[in-house]
C-alpha positions in Angstrom: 61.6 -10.5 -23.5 58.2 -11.3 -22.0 56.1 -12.5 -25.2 52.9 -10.9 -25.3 50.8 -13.7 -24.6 52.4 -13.8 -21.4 51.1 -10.3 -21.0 47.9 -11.2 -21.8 47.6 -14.2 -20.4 48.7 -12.3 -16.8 46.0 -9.3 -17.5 43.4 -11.7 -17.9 44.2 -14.0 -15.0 44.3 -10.8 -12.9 41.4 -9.3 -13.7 39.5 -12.9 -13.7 40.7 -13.0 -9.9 39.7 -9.5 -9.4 36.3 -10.1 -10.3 36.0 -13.6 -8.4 37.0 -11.1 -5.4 34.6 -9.1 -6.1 32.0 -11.5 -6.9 32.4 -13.1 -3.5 32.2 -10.2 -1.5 28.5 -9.2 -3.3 27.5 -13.0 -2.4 28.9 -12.7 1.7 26.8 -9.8 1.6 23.2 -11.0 -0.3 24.1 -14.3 2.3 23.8 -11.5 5.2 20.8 -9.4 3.7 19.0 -12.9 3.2 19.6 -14.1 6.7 18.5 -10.8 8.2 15.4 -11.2 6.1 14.7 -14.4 7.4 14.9 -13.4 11.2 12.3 -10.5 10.1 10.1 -13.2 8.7 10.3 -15.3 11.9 9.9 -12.2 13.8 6.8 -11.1 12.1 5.7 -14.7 12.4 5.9 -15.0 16.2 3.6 -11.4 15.7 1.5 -12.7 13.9 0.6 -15.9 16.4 0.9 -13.2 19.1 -1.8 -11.8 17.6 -3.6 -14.3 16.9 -3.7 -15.6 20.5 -4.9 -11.9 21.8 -7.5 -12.2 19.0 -8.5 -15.2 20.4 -9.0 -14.5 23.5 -10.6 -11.3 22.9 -13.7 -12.9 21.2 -13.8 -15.9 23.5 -18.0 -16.0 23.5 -18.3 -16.7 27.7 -15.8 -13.0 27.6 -18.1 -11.2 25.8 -21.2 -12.4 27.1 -19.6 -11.0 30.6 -18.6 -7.8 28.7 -22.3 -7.7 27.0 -24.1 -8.0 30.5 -22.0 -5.7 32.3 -21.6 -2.5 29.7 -24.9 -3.6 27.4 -28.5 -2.6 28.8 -30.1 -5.5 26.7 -33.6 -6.6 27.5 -35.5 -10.1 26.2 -38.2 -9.0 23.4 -41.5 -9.9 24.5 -44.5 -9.5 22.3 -45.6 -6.1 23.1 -42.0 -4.9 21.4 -42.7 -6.6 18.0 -44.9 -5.7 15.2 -45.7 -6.8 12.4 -44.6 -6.1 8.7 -48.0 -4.1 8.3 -47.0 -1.8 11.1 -44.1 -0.2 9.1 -44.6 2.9 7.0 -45.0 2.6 3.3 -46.3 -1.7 4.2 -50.1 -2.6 4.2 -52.9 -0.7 3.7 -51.2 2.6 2.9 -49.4 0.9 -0.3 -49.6 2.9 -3.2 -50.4 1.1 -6.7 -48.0 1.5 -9.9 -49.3 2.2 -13.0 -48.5 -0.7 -15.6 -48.4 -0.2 -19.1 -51.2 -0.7 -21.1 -53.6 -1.3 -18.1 -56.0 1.4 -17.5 -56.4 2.8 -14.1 -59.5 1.3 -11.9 -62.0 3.7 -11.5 -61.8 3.7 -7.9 -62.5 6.8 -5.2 -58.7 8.0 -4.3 -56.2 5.5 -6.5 -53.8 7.5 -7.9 -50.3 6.5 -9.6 -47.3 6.6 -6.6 -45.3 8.6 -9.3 -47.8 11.8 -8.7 -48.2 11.4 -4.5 -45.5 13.6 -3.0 -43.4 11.2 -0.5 -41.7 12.8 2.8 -38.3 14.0 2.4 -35.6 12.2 4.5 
């Protein structure tokens, strides 16, 4: 008669084996998952220098200076474009004074504090 170590010595060689088996076939298949990964990452990578290329060429500065000249109807500035920093609206002489605290208002013909002059709507 078999003794029953035997028996379980057999059951647990078995079942060690079975799960070697098994264990084997999950590795096979990470080993395939991480290969396939790996051509995806050189894929993306070729992309990706693809891209690069196309991005350099794109902004290549004698290209666009073409492209600017052709589709652009850009004109040199000359000095009866520009103006000066008085010239805007709200600049120079039409600057409103703030009140400070604790300083009384000058008594001057039309100064009044900006907080009471009614400004344009945009």
């Amino acid at each position: 008669m078999i003794r029953r170590s035997t028996v379980l010595f057999l059951v647990l060689a078995a079942s060690i084996g079975f799960g070697l088996f098994k264990l084997t076939f999950e590795v096979q298949g990470l080993e395939t998952e991480l290969h396939r990964l790996n051509r995806a990452i050189l894929a993306e990578d070729e992309a990706i220098h693809v891209l690069d290329a196309e991005w350099s060429y794109l902004n290549e500065p004698t290209r666009l200076e073409a492209l600017a000249k052709r589709h652009l109807a850009l004109r040199a500035a000359n000095e009866a474009r520009m103006r000066t920093l008085a010239d805007l609206p709200g600049r120079g002489n039409d600057v409103v004074p703030v009140a400070k605290p604790g300083v009384p208002w000058p008594s001057g013909a039309d100064v009044q504090p900006a907080l009471t002059k009614s400004r344009p709507k945009p």
